[in-house]
C-alpha positions, 0 to 999 in steps of 0.5 A: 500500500502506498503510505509514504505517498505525498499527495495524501488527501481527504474527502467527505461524502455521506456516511451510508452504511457505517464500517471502516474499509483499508483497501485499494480501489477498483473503479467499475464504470457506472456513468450515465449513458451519452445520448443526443436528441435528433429529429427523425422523418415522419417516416421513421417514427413507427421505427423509434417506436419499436426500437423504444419498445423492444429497448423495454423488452431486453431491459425486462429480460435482463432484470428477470434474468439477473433475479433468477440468478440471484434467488439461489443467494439471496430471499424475496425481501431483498429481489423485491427491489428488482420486482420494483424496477420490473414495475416501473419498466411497465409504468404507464407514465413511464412509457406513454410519456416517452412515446408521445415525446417521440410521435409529438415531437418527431425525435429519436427513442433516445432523445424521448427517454432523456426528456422522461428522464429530466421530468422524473428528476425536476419532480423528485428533486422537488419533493421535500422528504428524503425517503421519497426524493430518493425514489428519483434514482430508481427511475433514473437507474431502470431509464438508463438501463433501457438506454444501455439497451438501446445503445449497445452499451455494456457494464461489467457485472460486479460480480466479476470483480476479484480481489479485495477491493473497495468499488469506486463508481459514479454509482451503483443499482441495488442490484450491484448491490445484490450481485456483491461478494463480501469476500471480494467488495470490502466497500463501495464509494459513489459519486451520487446518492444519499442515505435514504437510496435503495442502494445504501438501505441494500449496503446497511442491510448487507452491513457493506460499508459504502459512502456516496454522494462524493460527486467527483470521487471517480474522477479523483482516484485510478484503480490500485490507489490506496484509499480509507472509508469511514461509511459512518462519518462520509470521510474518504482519505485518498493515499493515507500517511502513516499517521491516517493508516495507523489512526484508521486501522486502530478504529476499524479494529476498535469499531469491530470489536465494538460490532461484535460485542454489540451483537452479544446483547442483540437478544437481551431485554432493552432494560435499565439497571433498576428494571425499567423497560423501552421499547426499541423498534425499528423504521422500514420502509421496505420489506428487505429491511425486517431482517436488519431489524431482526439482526440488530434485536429490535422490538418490532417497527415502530414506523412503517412508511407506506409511501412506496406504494403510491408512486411512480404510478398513475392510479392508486394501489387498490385495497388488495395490493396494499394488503398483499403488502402490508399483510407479508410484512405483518406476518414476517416481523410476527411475533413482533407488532407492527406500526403502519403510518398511513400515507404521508404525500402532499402535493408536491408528489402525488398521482394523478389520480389525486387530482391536485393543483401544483402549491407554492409551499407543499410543506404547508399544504395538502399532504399527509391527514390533510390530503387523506380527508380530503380523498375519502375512499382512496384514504378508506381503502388504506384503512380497511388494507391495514385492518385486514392485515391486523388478522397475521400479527400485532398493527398499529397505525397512526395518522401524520402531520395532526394539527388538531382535534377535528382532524382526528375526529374526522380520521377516526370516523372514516376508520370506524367505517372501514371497519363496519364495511369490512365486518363478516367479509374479513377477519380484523382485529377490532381493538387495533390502536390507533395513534398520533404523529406529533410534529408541528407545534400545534399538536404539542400545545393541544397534546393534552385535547389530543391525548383524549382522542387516541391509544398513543403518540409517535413524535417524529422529531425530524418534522418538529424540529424543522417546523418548531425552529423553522429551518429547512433541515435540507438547506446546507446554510442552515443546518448549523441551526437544526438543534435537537436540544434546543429548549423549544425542542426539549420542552415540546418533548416534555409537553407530549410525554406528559399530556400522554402520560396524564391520559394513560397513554404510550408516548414514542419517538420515530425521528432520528434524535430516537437512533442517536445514543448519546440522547437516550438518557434525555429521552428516557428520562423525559419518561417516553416508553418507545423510540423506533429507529434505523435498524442498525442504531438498535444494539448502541441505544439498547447499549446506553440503555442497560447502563442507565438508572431511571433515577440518572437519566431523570436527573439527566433530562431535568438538567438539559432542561434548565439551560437557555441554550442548545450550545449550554445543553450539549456540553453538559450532555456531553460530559455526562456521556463522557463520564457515565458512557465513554467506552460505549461511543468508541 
């Protein structure tokens, strides 16, 4: 390995899937596909037609072929990721706009599928959750495959790469992923993507260190070169000195050693030194997931977005498919209980057949509950969906972006009627719970009127902070403002687990302040009864959380309280952890 090279040089992407990886690069050529627009004759145009549509043909093929050959290796919740870009090759949005693009304005398939692919892009780039603005690659990865057919262009399989190597490319599929050999792919680093990518949820679940969203990563390194990768900090070293081998090879052992041990208390109770119980859950997304939260000794799932379902489509889901869905899901995690969040999508990304008008601030308009009442049967065909899938295993569901009583009044009573339409046709279970997201201020004030109206809270502190302190947490100029411990927050913490504590329900958290382990002691001691979280998050919280007495985490909360400043709260957190917990944050 080159070490005593001076050209040494760091660079920082985003930590997709943690690990350490020490190894020298192989770059795989993923770049998108070079095509030009040109106009073709009239006479041409049945030809690009037909060019188009054998392109989607060869591109279903190879997808069903590659499925075939991965079923020997890998289970149906992780090829369901092939299924999905199966599905969008039959998109009729997809399609039909490609074939108007070539018939309307008399261009060549290639020209036609890079226009679809620049509207695909301009709509998810303007979508405002993460989870939902990165479903944008899955439609640029199946476009660019049909391209390749068309061009003739071929990539070498992933799967051929010999060596111990850390992938360097432009980016990756999820079925690169799939077609990973541990043995040989110690890493994989990627100019594009984000944390929230199938291909990163691929890489977690298959605990393959990865850093993405380098941007020029590809063009800054040649195959052989040495390089270091840090998947939990983003920070990739370029012909590390000494110094950065020694440093890194000592944190990978110690971070490995820390992986093991961890996995030693994957099967013990999530419980404090006095007996105190927390539930820790889960956050999913897809199916694939449930093994990462089986893996990491997780509790069930706390938050299961069902997003998925209604996008890159025109028509909505019907009753059956989300059945389909939510029934496997409930039945694999079984015996573990299951909390489903209805849909979550505004205007800003919703199907045509929602019908909506275009908004000037969808953060603030017609999304979520909002969006929900206003579709009723679309919304009841969820219900009944999730009621029916309430016959394998233990569901919850609740509602998001609540801002007061009459909307839960109005949700409730569409779900007392799925239940009536759904009596002596399906089983269901009758004494489902039915919960609350609290995450705009109006909810926490009225948390006490709320309370009355359902069977438990779910704070989803990535939105309440946003809305609470009004930044964008996607702004990069403002993310020095995004203070989870800001007093606002903290109050607003205490105001939700109180008001639900007073009516005797369960307050839990599904943001991320619920998966970073130095907040545990604050959220315990706040009194909240579960925190739902990434997969792999689990054994560092439950970690922390053997280590606490109800006693000093109360004492913890209270003091975090007292301070004026998120700046002031920190420091005193963080000496705290220091003293109580150094040895678990290594």
């Amino acid at each position: 390995m080159a070490l005593e090279k001076s050209d040494s040089r760091q660079l920082k992407g985003i930590g997709a899937s943690a690990g350490i990886a020490i190894g020298q690069v192989r770059i795989t050529e993923r770049r998108r596909v070079s095509v030009t627009e040109v106009a073709v004759p009239a006479e041409q145009i049945p030809g690009e037609l037909s060019r188009f549509a054998k392109a989607i043909e060869r591109a279903k093929g190879e997808l069903v072929c590659l499925k075939d050959q991965l079923a020997a290796t890998h289970g149906p919740e992780h090829l369901c990721v092939i299924d999905a870009h199966l599905m969008l090759l039959d998109d009729t949005m997809l399609v039909g706009e490609t074939t108007q693009y070539i018939e309307r304005y008399g261009i060549n398939a290639e020209g036609a599928l890079k226009r679809t692919l620049a509207r695909f892009k301009s709509f998810f780039e303007g979508v405002e959750d993460d989870y939902l603005r990165e479903r944008g690659n899955d439609v640029e990865t199946v476009i660019e495959r049909v391209l390749r057919t068309m061009v003739g262009e071929k990539q070498e399989p992933i799967s051929k790469i010999g060596g111990k190597v850390i992938v360097v490319a432009h980016d990756l599929s999820p079925a690169d992923i799939l077609q990973i050999d541990k043995s040989k792919v110690i890493g994989v680093i990627t100019d594009l993507g984000g944390k929230t990518s199938h291909t990163a949820i691929l890489a977690r679940a298959f605990e393959i260190p990865a850093v993405v969203g380098l941007e020029q990563i590809t063009g800054e390194v040649t195959d052989g070169e040495t390089v270091i990768m840090d998947g939990a900090t983003g920070v990739v070293i370029i012909n590390p000195d000494r110094q950065a081998f020694r440093e890194y090879l000592q944190k990978k052992q110690r971070y490995e050693y820390m992986e093991r041990e961890l996995l030693k208390i994957r099967d013990l109770p999530a419980l404090t030194l006095d007996g105190h119980r927390m539930r820790l859950k889960g956050n999913i997304e897809f199916r694939d997931e449930i093994a990462l939260i089986n893996r990491h000794g997780g509790d069930g799932i706390g938050l299961y977005r069902t997003e998925m379902l209604f996008f890159n489509r025109d028509t909505l889901p019907d009753e059956e498919e989300q059945f389909q869905t939510y029934s496997a899901i409930v039945r694999e995690m079984a015996p573990h209980p299951v909390t489903i969040r209805t849909l979550d999508i505004g205007g800003d990304k919703c199907l045509n057949d929602l019908n909506l008008s275009d908004e000037m601030n969808p953060a603030l308009g017609v999304r979520a509950i909002r969006l929900s009442l206003r579709q009723p049967e679309a919304f009841k065909a969820q219900l009944r969906a999730i009621l029916r899938a309430s016959a394998f295993g233990e569901v919850r569901l609740f509602f998001p972006m609540v801002s007061g009583v009459a909307e839960v009044r109005a949700a409730k009573a569409l779900f007392e009627q799925a239940k009536s339409e759904l009596r002596g046709v399906f089983p269901f279970d009758e004494k489902l719970a039915v919960g609350i997201m609290i995450e705009i201020p109006s909810a926490v004030i009225i948390a006490d009127l709320l309370a009355a109206e359902v069977d438990f809270f779910s704070v989803g502190t990535n939105d309440l902070i946003q809305y609470s302190l009004a930044i964008d947490r996607t702004n990069e100029h403002l993310s020095s403002l995004y203070e989870p411990l800001h007093p606002a927050v903290l109050r607003s913490l205490k105001m939700v687990v109180d008001a639900a504590h007073a009516a005797g329900i369960d307050a839990c958290i599904c943001g991320e302040m619920a998966g970073e382990p130095e907040y545990l002691p604050i959220l315990l001691g706040l009194g909240f009864d579960e925190l739902s979280m990434n997969a792999v998050s689990i054994p560092r919280v439950k970690k922390i959380l053997r280590r606490c007495t109800m006693e000093d985490a109360r004492e913890v909360a209270a003091r975090v309280l007292t301070y004026s400043t998120a700046a002031e709260a920190e420091a005193y957190l963080r000496g705290e952890i220091s003293a109580r917990f150094s040895d678990s944050f290594d």
